[in-house]
DRENPA-3360 file (N, C-alpha, C; in nm, 2 decimals, always signed):
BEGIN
1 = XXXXXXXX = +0.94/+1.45/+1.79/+1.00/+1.41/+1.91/+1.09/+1.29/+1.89 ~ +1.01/+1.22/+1.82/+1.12/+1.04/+1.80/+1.27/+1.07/+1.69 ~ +1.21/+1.19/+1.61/+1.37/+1.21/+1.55/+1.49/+1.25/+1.61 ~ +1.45/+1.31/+1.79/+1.51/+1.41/+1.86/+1.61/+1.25/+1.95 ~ +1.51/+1.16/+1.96/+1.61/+1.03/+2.04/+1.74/+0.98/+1.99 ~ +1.84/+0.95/+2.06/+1.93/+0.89/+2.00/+1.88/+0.80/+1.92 ~ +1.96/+0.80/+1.78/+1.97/+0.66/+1.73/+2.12/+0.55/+1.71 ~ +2.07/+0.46/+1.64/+2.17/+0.40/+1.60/+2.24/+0.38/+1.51;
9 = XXXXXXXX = +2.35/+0.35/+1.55/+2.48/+0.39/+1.45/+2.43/+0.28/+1.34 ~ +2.49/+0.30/+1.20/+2.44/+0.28/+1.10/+2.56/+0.13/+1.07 ~ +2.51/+0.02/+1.00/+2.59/-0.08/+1.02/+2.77/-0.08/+0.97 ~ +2.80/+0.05/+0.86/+2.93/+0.03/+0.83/+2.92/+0.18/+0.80 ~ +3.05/+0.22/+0.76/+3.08/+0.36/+0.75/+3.03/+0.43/+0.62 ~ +3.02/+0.32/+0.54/+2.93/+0.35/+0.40/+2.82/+0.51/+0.39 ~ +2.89/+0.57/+0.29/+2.82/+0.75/+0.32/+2.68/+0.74/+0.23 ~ +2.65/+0.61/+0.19/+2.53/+0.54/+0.15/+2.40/+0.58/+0.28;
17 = XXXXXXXX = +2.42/+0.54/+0.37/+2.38/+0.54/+0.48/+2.29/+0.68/+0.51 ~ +2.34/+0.78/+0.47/+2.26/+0.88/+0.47/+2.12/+0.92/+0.44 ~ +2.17/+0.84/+0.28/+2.00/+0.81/+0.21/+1.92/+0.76/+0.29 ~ +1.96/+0.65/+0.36/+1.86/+0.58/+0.43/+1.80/+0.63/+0.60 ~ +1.91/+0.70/+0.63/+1.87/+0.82/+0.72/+1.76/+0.92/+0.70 ~ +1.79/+0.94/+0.58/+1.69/+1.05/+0.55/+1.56/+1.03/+0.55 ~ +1.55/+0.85/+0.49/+1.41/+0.84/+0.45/+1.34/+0.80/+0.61 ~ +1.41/+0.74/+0.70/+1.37/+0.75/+0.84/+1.37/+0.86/+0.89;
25 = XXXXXXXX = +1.43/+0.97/+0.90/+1.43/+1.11/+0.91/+1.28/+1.16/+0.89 ~ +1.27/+1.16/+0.76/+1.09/+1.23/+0.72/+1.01/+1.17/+0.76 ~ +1.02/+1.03/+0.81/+0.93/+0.98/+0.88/+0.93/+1.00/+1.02 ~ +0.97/+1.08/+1.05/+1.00/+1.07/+1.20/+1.04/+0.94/+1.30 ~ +1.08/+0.89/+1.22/+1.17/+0.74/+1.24/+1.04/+0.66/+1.32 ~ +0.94/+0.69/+1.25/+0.79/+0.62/+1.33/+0.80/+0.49/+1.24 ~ +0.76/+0.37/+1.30/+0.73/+0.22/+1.23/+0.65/+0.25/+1.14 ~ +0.57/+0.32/+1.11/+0.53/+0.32/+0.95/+0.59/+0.34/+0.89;
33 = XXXXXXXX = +0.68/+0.43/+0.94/+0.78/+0.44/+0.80/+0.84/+0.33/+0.72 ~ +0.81/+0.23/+0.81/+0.91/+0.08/+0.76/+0.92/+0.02/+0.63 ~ +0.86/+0.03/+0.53/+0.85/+0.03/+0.38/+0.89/+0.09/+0.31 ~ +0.89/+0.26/+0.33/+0.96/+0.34/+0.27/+1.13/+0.27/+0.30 ~ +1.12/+0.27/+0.46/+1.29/+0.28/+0.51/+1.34/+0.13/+0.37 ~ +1.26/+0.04/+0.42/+1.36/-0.06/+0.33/+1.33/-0.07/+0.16 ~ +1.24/+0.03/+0.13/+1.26/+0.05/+0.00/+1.42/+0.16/-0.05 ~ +1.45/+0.22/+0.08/+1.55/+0.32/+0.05/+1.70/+0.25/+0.04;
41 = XXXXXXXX = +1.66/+0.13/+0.17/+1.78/+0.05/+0.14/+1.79/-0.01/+0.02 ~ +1.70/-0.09/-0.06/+1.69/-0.18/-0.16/+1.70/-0.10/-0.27 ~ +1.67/+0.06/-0.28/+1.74/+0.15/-0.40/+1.88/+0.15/-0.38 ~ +1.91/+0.19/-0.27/+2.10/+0.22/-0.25/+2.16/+0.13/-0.27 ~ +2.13/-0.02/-0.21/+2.24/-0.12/-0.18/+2.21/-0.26/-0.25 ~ +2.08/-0.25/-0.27/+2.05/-0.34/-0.43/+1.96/-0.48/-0.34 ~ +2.00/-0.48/-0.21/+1.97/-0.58/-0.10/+1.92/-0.56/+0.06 ~ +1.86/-0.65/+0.09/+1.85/-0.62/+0.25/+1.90/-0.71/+0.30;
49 = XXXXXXXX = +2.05/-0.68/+0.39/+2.08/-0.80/+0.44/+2.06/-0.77/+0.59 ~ +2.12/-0.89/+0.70/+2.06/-0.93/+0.83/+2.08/-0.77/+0.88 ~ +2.24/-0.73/+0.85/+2.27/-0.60/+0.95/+2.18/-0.47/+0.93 ~ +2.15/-0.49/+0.79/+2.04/-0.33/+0.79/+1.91/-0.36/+0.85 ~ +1.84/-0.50/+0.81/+1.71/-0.51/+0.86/+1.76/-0.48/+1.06 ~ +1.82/-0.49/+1.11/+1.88/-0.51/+1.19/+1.89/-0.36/+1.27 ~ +1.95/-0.25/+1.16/+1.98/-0.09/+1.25/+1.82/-0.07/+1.18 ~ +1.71/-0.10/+1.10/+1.60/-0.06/+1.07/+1.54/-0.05/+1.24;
57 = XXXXXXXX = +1.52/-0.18/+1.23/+1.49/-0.28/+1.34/+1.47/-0.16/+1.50 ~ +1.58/-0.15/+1.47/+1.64/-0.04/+1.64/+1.61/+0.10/+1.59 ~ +1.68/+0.15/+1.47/+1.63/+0.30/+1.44/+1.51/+0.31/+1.48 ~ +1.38/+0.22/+1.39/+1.24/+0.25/+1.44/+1.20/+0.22/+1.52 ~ +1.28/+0.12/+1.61/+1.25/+0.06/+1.73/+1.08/-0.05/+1.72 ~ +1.09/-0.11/+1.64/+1.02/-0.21/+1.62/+1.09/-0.34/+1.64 ~ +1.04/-0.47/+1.62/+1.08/-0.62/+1.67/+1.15/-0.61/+1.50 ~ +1.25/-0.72/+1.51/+1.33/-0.72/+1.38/+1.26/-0.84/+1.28;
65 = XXXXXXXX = +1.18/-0.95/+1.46/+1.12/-1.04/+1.31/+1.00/-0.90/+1.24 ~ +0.93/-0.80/+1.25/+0.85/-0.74/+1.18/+0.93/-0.71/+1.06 ~ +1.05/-0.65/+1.08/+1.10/-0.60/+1.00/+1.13/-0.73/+0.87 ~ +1.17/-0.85/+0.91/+1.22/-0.97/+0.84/+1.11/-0.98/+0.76 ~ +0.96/-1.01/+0.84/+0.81/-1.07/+0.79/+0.79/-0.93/+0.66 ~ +0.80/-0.81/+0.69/+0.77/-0.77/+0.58/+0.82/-0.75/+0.48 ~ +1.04/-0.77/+0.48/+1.10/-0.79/+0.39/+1.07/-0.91/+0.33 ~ +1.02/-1.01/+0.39/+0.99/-1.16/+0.29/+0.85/-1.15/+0.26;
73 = XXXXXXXX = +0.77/-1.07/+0.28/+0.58/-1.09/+0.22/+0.60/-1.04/+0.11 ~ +0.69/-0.89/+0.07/+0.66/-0.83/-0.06/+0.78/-0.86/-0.15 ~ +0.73/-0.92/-0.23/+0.86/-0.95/-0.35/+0.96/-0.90/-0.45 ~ +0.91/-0.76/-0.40/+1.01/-0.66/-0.44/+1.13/-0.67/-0.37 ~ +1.15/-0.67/-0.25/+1.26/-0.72/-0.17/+1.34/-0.84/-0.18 ~ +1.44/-0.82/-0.21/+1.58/-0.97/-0.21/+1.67/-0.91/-0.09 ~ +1.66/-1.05/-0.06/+1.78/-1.03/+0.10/+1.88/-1.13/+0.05 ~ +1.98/-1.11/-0.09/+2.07/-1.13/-0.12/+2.09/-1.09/-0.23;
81 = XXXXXXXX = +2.23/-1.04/-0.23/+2.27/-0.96/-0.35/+2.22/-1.02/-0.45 ~ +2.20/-0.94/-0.58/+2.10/-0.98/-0.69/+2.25/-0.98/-0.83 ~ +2.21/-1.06/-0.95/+2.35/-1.08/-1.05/+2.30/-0.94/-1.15 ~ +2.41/-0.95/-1.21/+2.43/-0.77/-1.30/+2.29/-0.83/-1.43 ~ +2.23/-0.93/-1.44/+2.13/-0.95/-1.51/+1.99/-1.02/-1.46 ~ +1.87/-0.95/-1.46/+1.80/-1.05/-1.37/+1.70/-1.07/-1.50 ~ +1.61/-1.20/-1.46/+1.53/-1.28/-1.57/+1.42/-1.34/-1.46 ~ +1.26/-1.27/-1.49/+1.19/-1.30/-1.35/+1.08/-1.37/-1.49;
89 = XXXXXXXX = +1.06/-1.47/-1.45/+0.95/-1.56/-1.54/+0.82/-1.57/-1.46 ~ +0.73/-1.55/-1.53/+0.59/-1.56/-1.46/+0.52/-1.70/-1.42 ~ +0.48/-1.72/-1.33/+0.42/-1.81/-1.36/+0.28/-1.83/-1.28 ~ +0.21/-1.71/-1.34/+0.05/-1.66/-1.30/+0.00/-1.78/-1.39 ~ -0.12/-1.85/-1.33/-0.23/-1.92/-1.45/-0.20/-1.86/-1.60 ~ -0.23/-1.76/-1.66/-0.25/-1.80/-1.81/-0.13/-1.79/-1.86 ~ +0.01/-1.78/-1.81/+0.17/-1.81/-1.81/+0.21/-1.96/-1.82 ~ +0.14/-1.99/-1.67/+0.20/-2.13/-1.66/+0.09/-2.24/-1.74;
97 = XXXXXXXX = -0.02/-2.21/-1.79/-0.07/-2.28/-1.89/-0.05/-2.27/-2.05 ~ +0.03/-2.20/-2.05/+0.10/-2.12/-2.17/+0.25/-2.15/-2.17 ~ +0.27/-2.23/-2.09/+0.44/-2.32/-2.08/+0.53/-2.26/-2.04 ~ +0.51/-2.12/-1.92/+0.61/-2.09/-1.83/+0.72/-2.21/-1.75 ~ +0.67/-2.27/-1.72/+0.71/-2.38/-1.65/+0.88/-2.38/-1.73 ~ +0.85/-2.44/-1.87/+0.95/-2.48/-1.94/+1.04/-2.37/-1.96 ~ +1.01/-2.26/-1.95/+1.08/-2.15/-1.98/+1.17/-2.14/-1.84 ~ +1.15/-2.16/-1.75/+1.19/-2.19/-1.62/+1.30/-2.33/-1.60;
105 = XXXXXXXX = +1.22/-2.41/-1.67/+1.33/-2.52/-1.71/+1.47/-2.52/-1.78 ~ +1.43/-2.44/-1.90/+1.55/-2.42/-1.97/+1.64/-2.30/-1.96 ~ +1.61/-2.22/-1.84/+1.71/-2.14/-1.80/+1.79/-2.17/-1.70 ~ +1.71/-2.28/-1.63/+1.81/-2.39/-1.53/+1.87/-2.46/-1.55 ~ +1.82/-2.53/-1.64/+1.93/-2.64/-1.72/+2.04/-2.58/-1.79 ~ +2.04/-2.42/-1.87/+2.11/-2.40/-1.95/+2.27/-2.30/-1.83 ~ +2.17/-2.24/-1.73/+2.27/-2.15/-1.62/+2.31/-2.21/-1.54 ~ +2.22/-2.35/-1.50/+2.25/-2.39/-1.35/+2.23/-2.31/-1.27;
113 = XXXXXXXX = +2.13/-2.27/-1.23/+2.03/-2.22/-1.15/+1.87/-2.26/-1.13 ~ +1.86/-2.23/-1.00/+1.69/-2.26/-1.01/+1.66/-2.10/-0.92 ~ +1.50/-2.09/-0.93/+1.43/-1.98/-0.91/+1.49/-1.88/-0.79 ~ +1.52/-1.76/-0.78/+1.54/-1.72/-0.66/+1.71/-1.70/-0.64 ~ +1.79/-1.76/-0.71/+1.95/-1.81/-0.76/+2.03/-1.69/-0.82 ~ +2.13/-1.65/-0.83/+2.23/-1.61/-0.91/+2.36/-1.75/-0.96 ~ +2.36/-1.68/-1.05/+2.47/-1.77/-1.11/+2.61/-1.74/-1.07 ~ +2.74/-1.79/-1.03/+2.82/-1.83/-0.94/+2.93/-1.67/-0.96;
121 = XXXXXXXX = +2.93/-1.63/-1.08/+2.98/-1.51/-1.12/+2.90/-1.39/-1.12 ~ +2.82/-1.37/-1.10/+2.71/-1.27/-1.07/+2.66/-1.22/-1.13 ~ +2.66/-1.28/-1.27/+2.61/-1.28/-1.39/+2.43/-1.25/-1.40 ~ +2.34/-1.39/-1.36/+2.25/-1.37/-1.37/+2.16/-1.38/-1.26 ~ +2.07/-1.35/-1.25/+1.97/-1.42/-1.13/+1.82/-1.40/-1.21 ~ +1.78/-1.54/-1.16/+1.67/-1.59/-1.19/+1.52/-1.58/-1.09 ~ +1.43/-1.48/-1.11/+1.32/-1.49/-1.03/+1.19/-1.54/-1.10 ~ +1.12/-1.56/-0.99/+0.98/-1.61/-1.02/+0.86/-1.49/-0.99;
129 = XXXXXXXX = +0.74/-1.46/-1.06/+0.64/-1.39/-1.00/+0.52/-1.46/-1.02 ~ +0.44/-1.39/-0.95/+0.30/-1.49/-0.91/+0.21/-1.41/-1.05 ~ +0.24/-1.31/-1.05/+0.14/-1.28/-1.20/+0.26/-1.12/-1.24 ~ +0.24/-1.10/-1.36/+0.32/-0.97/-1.38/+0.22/-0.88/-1.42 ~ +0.08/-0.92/-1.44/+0.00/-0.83/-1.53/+0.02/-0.83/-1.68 ~ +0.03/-0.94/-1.75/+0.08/-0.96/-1.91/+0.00/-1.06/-1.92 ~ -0.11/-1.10/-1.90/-0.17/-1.25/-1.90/-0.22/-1.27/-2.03 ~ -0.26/-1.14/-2.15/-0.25/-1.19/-2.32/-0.13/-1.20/-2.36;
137 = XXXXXXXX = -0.01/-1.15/-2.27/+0.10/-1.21/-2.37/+0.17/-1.27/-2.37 ~ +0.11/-1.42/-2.25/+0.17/-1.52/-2.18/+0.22/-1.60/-2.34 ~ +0.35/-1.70/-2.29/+0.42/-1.67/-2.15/+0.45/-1.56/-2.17 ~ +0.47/-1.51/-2.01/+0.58/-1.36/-2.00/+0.71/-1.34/-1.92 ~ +0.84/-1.30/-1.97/+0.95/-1.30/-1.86/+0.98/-1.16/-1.89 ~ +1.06/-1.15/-1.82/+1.07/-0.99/-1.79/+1.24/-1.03/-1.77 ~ +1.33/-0.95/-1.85/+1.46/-0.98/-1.85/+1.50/-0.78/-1.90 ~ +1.59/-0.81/-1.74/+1.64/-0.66/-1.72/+1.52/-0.54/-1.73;
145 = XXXXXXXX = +1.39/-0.59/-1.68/+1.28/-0.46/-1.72/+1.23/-0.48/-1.82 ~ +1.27/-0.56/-1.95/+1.18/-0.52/-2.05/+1.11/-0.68/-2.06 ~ +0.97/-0.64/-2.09/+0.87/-0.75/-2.09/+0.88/-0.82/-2.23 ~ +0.91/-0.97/-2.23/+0.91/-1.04/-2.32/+0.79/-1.15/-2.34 ~ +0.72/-1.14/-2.44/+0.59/-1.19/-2.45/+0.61/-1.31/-2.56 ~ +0.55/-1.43/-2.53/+0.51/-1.53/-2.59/+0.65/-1.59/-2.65 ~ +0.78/-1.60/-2.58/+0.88/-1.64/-2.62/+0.87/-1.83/-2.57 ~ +0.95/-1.87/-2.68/+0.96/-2.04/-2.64/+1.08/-2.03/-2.53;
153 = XXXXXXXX = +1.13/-2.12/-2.51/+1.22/-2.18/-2.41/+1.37/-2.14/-2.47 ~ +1.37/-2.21/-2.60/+1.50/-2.19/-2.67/+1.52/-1.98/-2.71 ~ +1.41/-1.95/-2.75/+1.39/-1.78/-2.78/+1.47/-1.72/-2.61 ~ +1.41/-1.73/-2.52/+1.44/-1.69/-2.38/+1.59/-1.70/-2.32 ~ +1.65/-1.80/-2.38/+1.83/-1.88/-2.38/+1.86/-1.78/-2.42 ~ +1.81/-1.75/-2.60/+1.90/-1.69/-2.67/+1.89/-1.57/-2.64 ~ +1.76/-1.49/-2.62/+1.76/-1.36/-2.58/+1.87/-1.31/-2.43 ~ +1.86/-1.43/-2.32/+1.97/-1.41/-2.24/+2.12/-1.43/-2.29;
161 = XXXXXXXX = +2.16/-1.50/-2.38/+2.26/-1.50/-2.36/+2.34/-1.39/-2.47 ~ +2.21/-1.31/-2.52/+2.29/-1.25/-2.60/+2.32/-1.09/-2.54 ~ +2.24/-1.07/-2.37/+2.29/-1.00/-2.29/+2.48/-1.00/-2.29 ~ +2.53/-0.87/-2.32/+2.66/-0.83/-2.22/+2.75/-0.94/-2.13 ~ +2.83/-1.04/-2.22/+2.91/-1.17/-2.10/+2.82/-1.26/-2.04 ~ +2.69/-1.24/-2.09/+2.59/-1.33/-1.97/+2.65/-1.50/-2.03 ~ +2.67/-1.52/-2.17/+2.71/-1.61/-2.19/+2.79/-1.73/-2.11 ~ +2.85/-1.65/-2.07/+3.01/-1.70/-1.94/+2.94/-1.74/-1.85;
169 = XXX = +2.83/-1.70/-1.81/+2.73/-1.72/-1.69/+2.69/-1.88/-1.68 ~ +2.66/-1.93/-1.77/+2.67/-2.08/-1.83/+2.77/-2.18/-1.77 ~ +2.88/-2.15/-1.77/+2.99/-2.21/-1.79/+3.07/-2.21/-1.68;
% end
């Protein structure tokens, strides 16, 4: 019956937008679905920004801060466009006793960025996690998906910058 109510028009004419219909769709556009829906966004559009949490918001007809509170609890979700290279460094206990920290330092110092950031050309972006599940092969960063274990500070530079232009990213 909730699929049968009007809904709301979708924030731009983007034929993207369907996907994310759909996945409100099988839900019968019920507030539980609200995880799935902005996981569908954050497959298609890479982000959640104000206007989608916003038609989520009204489609499911839920309050928008719910929608906001659960896009910021789980850290899978970025509510800003993310750079063509991401580099998420751990800094769980046996990481950050294992000199995460510094690995975090010298990708700031070297990109000019700090945690949470892309770099000005949309080169890179730098995240943080609370543990990745790698705690024997601290430190651990995870650059573009693939887990890098026990690298120093200077190993983690050169592994990024020998990414595709990331170099430029620097400068």
């Amino acid at each position: 019956m909730r699929d049968l109510l009007p809904k709301t028009a979708p924030p731009t004419a983007d034929k993207r937008w369907r996907i994310v219909d759909t996945a409100m769709k099988r839900n019968g556009y019920a507030p539980d679905g609200l995880i799935e829906t902005l996981h569908a966004i954050q497959e298609t559009f890479g982000y959640l920004d104000e206007p989608s949490m916003r038609y989520v918001a009204s489609s499911l007809r839920v309050p928008l801060s719910k929608v906001y509170g659960v896009a910021t609890f789980y850290h899978h979700f970025q509510l800003k466009p993310q750079g063509e290279h991401s580099c998420v460094v751990c800094l769980g206990t046996a990481c950050y006793i294992k000199g995460s920290s510094n690995l975090l330092e010298a990708v700031r110092t070297r990109f000019g960025i700090r945690s949470g950031e892309t770099t000005p050309n949309n080169k890179l972006s730098l995240l943080t996690a609370r543990c990745v599940g790698s705690c024997s092969l601290a430190p651990v960063s995870v650059l573009d998906g693939q887990t890098l274990p026990h690298l120093s500070p200077e190993e983690l530079v050169e592994a990024i910058c020998a990414l595709d232009d990331t170099e430029e990213a620097a400068q």
